[in-house]
C-alpha positions as CSV (number, residue, x, y, z in Angstrom):
1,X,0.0,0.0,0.0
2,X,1.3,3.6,-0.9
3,X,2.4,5.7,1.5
4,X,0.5,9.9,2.3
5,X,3.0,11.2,0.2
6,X,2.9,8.6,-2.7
7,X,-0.9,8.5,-2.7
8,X,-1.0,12.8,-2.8
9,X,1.6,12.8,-5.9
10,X,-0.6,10.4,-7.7
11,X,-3.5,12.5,-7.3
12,X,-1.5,15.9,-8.6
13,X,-2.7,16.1,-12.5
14,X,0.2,16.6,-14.4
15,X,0.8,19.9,-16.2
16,X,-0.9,18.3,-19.4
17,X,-3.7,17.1,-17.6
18,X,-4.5,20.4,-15.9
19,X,-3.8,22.1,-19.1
20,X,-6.4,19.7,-20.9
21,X,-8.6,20.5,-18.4
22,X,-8.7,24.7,-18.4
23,X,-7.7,25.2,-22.6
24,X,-9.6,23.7,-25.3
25,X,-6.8,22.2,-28.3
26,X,-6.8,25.3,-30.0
27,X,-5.9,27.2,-27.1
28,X,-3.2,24.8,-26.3
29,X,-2.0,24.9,-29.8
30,X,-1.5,29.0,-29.4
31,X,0.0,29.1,-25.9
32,X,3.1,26.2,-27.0
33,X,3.5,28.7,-30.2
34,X,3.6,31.5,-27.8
35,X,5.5,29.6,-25.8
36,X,8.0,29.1,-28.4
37,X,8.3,32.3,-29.9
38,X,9.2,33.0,-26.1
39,X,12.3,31.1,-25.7
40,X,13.7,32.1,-29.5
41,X,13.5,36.4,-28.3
42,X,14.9,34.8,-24.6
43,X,17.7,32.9,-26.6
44,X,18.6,35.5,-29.2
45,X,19.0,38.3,-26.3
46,X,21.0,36.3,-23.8
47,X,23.3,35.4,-27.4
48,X,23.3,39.5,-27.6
49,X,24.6,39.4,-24.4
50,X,27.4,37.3,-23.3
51,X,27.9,39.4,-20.5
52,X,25.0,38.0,-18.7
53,X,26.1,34.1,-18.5
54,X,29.7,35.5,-17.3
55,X,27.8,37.0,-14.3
56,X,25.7,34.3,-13.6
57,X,28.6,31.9,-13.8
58,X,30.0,33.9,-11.8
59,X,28.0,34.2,-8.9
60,X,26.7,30.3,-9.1
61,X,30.5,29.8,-8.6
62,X,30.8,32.2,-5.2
63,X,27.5,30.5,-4.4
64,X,29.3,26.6,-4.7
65,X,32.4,28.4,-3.0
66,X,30.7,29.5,0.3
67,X,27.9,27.3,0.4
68,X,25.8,30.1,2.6
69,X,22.6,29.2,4.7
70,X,20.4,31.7,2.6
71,X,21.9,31.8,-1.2
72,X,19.4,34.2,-2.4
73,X,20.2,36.9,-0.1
74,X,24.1,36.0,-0.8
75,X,24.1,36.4,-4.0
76,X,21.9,39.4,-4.0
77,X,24.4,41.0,-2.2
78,X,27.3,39.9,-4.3
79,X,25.5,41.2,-7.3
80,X,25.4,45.1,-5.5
81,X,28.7,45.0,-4.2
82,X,31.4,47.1,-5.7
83,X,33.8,44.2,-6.0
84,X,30.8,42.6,-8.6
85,X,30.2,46.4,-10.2
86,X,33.6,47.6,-10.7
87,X,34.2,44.4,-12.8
88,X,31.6,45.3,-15.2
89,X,32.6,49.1,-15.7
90,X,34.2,49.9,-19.3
């Protein structure tokens, strides 16, 4: 017999499902174009903008580094302190 947990997954409609069940098939058809066209403008800026990935490495790597209880706050702070902004002026 499944467990609580096992049993309340099962009964979680996947993203499909619950799609399926809100959109009729044209809808769903327009939203995965949509969807699409999305990722291509997302794709084509961050290729605009190699300086973005650098950061991010770059902060996911003092994140790995120090390991800290709250990494959102760290690296929020990482990303407004001077040591981070006087890298990126000209």
């Amino acid at each position: 017999m499944a467990d609580h947990a096992t049993a309340a997954l099962m009964a979680e409609p996947t993203l499909k499902e619950a799609a399926a069940a809100v959109f009729n098939e044209e809808e769903c058809t327009a939203l995965k174009a949509n969807l699409r066209a999305e990722q291509i403008a997302q794709a084509k800026y961050l290729r605009a903008h190699p300086e973005i990935h650098k950061a991010v490495q770059e902060g996911l790597a003092r994140v790995l580094q120090s390991q800290p209880e709250d990494p959102v706050t760290f690296l929020t702070q990482y990303f407004l302190s001077e040591e981070f902004l006087h890298q990126r002026q000209p």
